[in-house]
N, C-alpha and C positions, 0 to 999 in steps of 0.2 A: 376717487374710490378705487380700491383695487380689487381687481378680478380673481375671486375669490375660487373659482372654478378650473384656473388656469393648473396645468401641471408642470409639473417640470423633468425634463431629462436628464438623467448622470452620464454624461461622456467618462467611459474609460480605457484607457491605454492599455494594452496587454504585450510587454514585449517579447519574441519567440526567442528566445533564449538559443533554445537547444535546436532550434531550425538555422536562425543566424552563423553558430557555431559550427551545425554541420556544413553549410555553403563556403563556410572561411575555408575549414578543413580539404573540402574539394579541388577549391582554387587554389591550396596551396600545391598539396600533391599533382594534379595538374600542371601548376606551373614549375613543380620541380624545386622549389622553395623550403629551404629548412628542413630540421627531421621530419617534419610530415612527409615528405616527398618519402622515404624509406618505410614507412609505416603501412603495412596491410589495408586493402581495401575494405576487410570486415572494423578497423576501427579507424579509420577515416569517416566510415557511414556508422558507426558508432552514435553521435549524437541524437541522428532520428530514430533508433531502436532499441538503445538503452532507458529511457526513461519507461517503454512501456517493458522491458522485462522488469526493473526494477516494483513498477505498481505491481506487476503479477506477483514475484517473488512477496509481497506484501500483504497483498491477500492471501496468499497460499499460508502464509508462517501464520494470519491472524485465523484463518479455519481450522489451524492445525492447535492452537492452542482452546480453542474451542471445543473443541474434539475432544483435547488432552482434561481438558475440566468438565465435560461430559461423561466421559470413563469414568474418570476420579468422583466424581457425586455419587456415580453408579455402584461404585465400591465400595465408598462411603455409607450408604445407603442400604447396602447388602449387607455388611458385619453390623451397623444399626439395628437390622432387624432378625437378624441372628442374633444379636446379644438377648431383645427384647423377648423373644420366643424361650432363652434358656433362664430368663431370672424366674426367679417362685415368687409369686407375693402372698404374704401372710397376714389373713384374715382376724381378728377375732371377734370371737361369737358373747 
């Protein structure tokens, strides 16, 4: 009969990508190896610090459109109720 209590665990792999790539980067300039050797130490160490400007740059542009459609309802919303205040409505008795 099987153990019907038992759990199980997901092993998984996460490869660092952009950590591996900046260690290649190092050792090459380092060793003097290829164009990297010629390349700036702001983009040699590129790999570890680009990705998190990029998430910022991402958040930043998604509050800003946020923003941009919160204005805009706003406007929206304001000639709404300036139209509504200037129409007549016509009763009959």
């Amino acid at each position: 009969m099987a153990d019907t209590n038992s759990t199980v665990q997901k092993v998984t792999f996460s490869f660092p990508f952009f950590s591996v790539l900046g260690i290649i980067f190092i050792t090459l300039k380092l060793a003097g190896i290829g164009a990297v050797a010629n390349w700036s130490w702001l983009w040699v160490l590129s790999p570890f610090w680009l990705p998190i400007v990029v998430g910022v740059l991402v958040v930043v542009a998604v509050l800003l459109v946020i923003l941009v459609l919160a204005i805009i309802t706003q406007i929206i919303d304001h000639f709404a109720d300036k139209r509504r205040k200037n129409t007549i409505t016509i009763t009959k008795r």
